[in-house]
N, C-alpha and C positions, 0 to 999 in steps of 0.2 A: 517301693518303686525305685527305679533306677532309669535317668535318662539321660542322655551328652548329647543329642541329636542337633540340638540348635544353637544358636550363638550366646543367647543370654544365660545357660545354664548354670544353675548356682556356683557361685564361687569357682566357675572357669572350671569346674571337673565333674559334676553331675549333681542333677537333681535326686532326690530321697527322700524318705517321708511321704509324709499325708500329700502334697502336693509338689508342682511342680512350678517353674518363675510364670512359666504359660498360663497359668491355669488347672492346667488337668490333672484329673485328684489320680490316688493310686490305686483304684480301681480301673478307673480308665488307663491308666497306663498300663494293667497287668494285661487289661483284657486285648490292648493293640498289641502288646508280648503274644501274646494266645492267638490273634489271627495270624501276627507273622510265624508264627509256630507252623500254623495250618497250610498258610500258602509252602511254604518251604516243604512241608507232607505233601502237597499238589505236584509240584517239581521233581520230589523223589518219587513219585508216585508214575509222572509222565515219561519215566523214562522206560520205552520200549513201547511205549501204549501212545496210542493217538489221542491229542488232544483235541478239542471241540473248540467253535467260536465259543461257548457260552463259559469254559474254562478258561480261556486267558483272557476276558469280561474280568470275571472274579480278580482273577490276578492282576489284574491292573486298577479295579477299584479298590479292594485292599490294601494295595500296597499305597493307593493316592490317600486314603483314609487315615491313614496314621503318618501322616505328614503333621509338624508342628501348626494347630491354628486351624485344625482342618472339624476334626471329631469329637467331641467333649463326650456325645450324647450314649450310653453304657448297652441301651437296649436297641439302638441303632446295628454296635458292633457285633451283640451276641448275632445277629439276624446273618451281618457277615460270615464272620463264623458259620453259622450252621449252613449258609448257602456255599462257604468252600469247602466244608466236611460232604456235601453233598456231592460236590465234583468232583471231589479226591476220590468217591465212594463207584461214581459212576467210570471211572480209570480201574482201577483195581474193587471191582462189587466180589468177589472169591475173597478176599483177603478179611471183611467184616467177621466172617465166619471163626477167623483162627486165633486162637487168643496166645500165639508165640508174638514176642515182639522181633521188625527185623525192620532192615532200610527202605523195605518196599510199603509199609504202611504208617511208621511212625512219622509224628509232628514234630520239631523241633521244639526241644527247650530251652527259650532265650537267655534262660538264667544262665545257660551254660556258654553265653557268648561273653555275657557281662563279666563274667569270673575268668575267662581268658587270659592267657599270656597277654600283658598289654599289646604286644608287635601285632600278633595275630588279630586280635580285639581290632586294632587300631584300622588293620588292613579290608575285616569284612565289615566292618560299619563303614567305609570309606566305599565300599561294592552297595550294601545294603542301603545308605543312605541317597546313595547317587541312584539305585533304579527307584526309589520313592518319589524321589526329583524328576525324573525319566516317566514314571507312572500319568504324573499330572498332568506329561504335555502329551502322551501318548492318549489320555484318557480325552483330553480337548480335541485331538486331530480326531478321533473316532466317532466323537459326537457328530462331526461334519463329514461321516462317511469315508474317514483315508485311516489307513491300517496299514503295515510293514510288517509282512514275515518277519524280517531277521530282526526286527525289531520285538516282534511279539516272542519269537523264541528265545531270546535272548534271557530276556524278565525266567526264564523257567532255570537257563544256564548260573544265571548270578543267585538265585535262592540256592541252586544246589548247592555251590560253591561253599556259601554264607553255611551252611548244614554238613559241610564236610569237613574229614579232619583234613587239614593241609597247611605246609608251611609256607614262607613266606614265597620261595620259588614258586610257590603252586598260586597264590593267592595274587602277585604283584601282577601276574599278566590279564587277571582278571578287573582291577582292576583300573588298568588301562583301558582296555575293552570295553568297558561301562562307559568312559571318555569317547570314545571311538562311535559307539553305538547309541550315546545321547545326539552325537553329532549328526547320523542320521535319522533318529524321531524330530532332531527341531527343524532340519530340514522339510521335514514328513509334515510337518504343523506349518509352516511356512506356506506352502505349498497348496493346503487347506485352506488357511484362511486367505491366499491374494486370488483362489481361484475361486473363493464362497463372494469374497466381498469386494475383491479389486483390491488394485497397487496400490497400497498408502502414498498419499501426497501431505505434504506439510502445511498442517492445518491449526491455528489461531484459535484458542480456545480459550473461555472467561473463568472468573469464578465464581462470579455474579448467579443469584437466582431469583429467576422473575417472577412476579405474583401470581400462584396460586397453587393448586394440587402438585405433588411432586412424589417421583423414584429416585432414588439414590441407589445404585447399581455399581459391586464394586466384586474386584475377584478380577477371572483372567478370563472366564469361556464366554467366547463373543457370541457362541451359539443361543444359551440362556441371555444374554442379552438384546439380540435380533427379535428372538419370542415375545419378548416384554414389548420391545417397540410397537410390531405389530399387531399385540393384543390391548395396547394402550394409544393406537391411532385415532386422532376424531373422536378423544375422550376427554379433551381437556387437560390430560397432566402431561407432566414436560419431565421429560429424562435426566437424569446427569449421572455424571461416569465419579466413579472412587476410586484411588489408589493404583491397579493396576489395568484398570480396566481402561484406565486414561486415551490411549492410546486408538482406542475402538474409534474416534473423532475421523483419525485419517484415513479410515476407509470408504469408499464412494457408495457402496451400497450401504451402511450405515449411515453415514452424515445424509444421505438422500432423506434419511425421517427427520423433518421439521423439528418434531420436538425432542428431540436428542439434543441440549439447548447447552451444557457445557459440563463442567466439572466440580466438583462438593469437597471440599476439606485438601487433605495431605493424604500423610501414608498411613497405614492401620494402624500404628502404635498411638497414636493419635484419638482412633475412635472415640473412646471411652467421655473424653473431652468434646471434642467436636460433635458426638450426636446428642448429647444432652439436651432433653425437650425437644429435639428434632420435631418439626411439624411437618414431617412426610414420611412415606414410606422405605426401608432399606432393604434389598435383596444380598444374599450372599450366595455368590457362583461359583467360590473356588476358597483356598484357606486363606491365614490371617483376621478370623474371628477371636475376637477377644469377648470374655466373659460378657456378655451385658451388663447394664446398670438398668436397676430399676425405672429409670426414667426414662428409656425409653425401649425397653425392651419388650414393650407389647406392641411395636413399631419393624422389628425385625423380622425378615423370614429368609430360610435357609433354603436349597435345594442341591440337588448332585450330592457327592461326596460331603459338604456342612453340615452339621445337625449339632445341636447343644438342646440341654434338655430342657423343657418349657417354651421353646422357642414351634413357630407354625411351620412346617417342614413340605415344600412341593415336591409333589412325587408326578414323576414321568408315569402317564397311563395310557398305555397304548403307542408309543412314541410319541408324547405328544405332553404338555406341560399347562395345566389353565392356572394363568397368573392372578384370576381372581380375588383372591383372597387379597393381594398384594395393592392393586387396583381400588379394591372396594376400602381400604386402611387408608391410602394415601389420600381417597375422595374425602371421608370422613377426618382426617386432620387437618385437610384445608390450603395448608401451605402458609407461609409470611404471605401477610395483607399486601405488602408491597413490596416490589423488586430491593433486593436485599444483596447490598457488597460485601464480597469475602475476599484477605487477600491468602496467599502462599506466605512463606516463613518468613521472605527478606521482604514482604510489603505487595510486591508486586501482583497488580489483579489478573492477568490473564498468564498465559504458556502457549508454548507455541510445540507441537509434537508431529509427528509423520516421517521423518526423514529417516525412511527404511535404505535398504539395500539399493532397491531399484532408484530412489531417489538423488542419494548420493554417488552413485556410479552413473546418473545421468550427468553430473555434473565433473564427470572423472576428469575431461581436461580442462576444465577451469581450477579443479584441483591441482593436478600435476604441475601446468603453470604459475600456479603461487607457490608451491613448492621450490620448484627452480629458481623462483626470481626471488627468494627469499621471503615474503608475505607471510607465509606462514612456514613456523621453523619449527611447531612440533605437535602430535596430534596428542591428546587423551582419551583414553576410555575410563571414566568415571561412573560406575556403573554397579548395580547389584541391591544387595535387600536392604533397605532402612532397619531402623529398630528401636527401642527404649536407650539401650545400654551407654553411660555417657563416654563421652567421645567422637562419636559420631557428627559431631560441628565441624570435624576435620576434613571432610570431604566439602564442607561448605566454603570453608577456607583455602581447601585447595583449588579452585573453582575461583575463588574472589581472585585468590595472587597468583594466579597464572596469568603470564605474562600476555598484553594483546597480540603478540605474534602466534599466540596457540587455539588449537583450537581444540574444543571437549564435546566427547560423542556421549552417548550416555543412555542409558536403558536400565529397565527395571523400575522397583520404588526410592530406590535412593535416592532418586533423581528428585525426588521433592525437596531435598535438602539445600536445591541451588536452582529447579526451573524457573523461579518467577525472578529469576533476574534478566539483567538485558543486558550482554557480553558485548553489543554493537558487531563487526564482524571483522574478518580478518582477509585478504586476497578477492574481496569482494562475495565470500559464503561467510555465516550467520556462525559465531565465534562457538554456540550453545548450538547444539544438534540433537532432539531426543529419536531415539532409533526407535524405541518400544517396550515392549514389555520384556520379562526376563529370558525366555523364549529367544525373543529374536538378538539375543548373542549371536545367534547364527548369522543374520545379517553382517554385525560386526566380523566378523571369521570372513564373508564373502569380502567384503570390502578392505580388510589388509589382505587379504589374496592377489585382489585385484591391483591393489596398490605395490605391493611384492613385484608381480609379471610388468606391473608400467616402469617400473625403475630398475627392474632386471635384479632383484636382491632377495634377498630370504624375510618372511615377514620380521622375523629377530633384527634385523637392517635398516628396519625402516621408523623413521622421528616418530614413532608411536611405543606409548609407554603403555600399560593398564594398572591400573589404581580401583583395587575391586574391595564392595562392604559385604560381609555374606550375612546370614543369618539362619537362614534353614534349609533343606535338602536339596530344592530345585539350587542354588548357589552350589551347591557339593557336584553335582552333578554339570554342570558348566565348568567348575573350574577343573575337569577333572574331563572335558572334550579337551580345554585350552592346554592342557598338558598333555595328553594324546597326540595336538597338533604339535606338539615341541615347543611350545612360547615359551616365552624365558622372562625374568626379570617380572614376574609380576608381584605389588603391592596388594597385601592382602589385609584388612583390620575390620572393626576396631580391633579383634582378638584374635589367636589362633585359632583353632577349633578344638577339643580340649577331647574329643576323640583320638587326637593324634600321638601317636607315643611319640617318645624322645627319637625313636632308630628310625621310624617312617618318616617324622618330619625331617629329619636329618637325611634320610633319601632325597626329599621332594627341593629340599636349599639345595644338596650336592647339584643335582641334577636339573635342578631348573629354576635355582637361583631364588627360589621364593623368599618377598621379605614383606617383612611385618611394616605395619606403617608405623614413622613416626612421630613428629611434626611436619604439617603442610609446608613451613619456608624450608627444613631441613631438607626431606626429600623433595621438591621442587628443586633446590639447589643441587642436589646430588643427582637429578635425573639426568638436569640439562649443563651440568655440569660434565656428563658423562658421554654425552654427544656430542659436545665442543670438541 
């Protein structure tokens, strides 16, 4: 096997071997090689020929499928596979018949991406990883019924690419483009979930769980999560949100369910610890599944895009999900006897999350006037995927010694690394802001916009830094809108991405200043040193 797709990848240049840091053995790996083979035949395939709803389906679960943390399970993928051999087949059904090979029926051979000019290599995993990232949150906004043309042809436009021969001129505008056109699916997902559930408001969440039957609901699709609520109302057991589902709190038609009662653990790297003997039940709605442990992994179920093997897997019948299984687990283990406290990393028992777009732009001129009146002298976006790899106390650090005139925005899972503290506030707004899940980057983008047109300056102008932790695809695929919009000066760690050749990274510094972190007082000093 061969893989660089995620942050922890062996020794900072790729997994090989039997296995991978993830997890996933090299079967599983070839076999995701093998579907992305196939969607990329779907793509050459679509070109001249009409595609169907039920082909860019495929292509966009596929592509969410072999996302790091998503798909362990072997006979899940073949199933993929033969479902995009089938859609490839029903674009070009004349072409089964002929046994010449040419571009209008072959699959791509990813071996042959992997063995690349590094530039090249560098530039279509940088296309290829960012619509995997783009898949996910496309794949969410579709559950709740919203879909984007240019969104959905797009996914067809970037496999070709990814399957053509082309050099770097041909490849770098691509992907930008992929930046350009994440920025309108998170829009598209945005848009989905405040008109399914209402405008997040900033909401107070524990970590506490109370006595008795329990779900653990972790992942990002709030749509599998609303199912559960409703299939588990006036049944006695009490909800709580994981990882990145956290955020689900701030929404009015979910907080409306009583027992949606608070939040369970940290971030996913975590799991493995944290659910040991769990005494309830655990759903997984989107990636970041790690292996199970024998102890509790007859407690696990998967649905959508997750599957590992041995694990009890919900399949959509009919449009429609019975959480039974899941229900009848969590009756049967019971829950803790009695209300049970759990804190976050620095101690702290609750969080506090909601302050999306709309929230903080309500609050725009009370903003603008701490601004002016010096209150608060500079903003951070602290924000992106947690992970194992050490280093990553750096952002908790940076967060601790940031100065109380600043204020930190912050979204995603890395935010566990520093939400259970209490920053007190700055100009009279709340020092710590969580915006949301990885997703609503977009939110942050509206809100330096908005901040931009109030001070009459370019978002690059304005006392806002970003300080971003990646880890896997959906991270590739935002950082790579936030460079489409031209931001500059962004901090990027713990590591580079070991996808990136020497000439492409040295594009992305030339051009847009990207820097590696280093120490929290270092760069702290050098930020605001820099706007003095």
């Amino acid at each position: 096997m061969f893989c660089f797709q995620c942050e922890q990848t062996a020794g900072c240049t790729g997994c090989s071997g039997s296995r991978g840091v993830c997890g996933k053995g090299q079967d599983t790996a070839r076999l995701q090689d093998e579907l992305t083979g196939v969607l990329i035949g779907i793509a050459r395939a679509s070109d001249g020929n009409e595609v169907t709803k039920s082909t860019t389906e495929i292509i966009i679960e596929g592509l969410f499928a072999t996302l790091t943390n998503v798909n362990f399970d072997n006979d899940s993928i073949r199933e993929l596979i033969r479902r995009a051999e089938e859609e490839k087949e029903k674009l070009i059904p004349k072409c089964s018949g002929c046994g010449s090979p040419c571009s209008r029926n072959e699959n791509f051979d990813m071996e042959s991406l992997w063995g690349d000019n590094e530039d090249i290599r560098s530039l279509k995993s940088l296309i290829l990883f960012g619509i995997r990232g783009m898949a996910a949150y496309a794949y969410h906004a579709m559950a709740l019924g919203y879909e984007d043309e240019e969104v959905n042809q797009f996914f067809y436009k970037a496999l070709f690419a990814v399957g053509q021969e082309g050099d770097m001129e041909y490849l770098l505008p691509v992907v930008m483009e992929t930046g350009e056109v994440n920025l309108k699916c998170m829009a598209m997902l945005d848009r989905a979930n405040t008109e399914t559930y209402g405008i997040p408001a900033p909401t107070e969440v524990t970590f506490a769980v109370d006595k008795g039957p329990f779900i653990v609901v972790t992942g990002h699709d709030l749509k599998d999560l609303e199912e559960l609520l409703r299939q588990t109302e006036g049944k006695g057991i009490n909800i709580y949100t994981h990882g990145e589902m956290l955020p689900a709190h701030a929404y009015p038609k979910l907080k409306a369910y009583s027992h949606l009662r608070g939040n369970f653990g940290t971030a996913w790297q975590n799991q493995q610890k944290e659910f040991q003997n769990l005494p309830g039940a655990v759903l997984f709605t989107t990636n970041c599944l790690m292996p199970p442990m024998d102890s509790y992994a007859d407690r696990v179920f998967t649905t959508a895009a997750v599957a590992y093997p041995g694990l009890k897997h919900i399949h959509a019948v009919g449009g429609r999900k019975d959480f039974t299984p899941v229900i009848e687990r969590a009756l049967e283990l019971g829950g803790y006897s009695e209300r049970t406290e759990f804190t976050g990393i620095n101690g702290g028992k609750k969080t506090v999350t909601g302050f999306g777009h709309n929230a903080i732009l309500s609050a725009a001129d009370k903003l603008i006037e701490a601004v002016n009146n010096k209150a608060i002298r500079h903003f951070f976006l602290v924000g992106g995927c947690d992970g194992a790899k050490t280093g990553r106390n750096y952002y908790t650090d940076f967060v601790k010694q940031a100065p109380d005139d600043t204020v930190i925005l912050t979204l995603a899972c890395g935010k566990y690394r520093f939400n259970d503290l209490d920053l007190g506030e700055a100009g009279g707004l709340p020092r710590l802001m969580d915006m949301g899940q990885c997703n609503d980057a977009y939110g942050a983008v509206k809100v330096a916009a908005a901040l931009a047109e109030a001070f009459g300056c370019q978002v690059n102008d304005l006392p806002l830094t970003m300080v971003l932790s990646w880890y896997e695809q959906k991270a590739v695929c935002i950082l790579l809108t936030l460079l489409h919009l031209g931001i500059r000066n962004i901090y990027l760690g713990p590591s580079l991405p070991a996808f990136l050749s020497e000439n492409v990274l040295g594009y992305l510094v030339e051009n847009y200043n990207i820097r590696p972190i280093s120490s929290a007082k270092e760069d702290l000093k050098r930020i605001l040193a820099e706007e003095d």
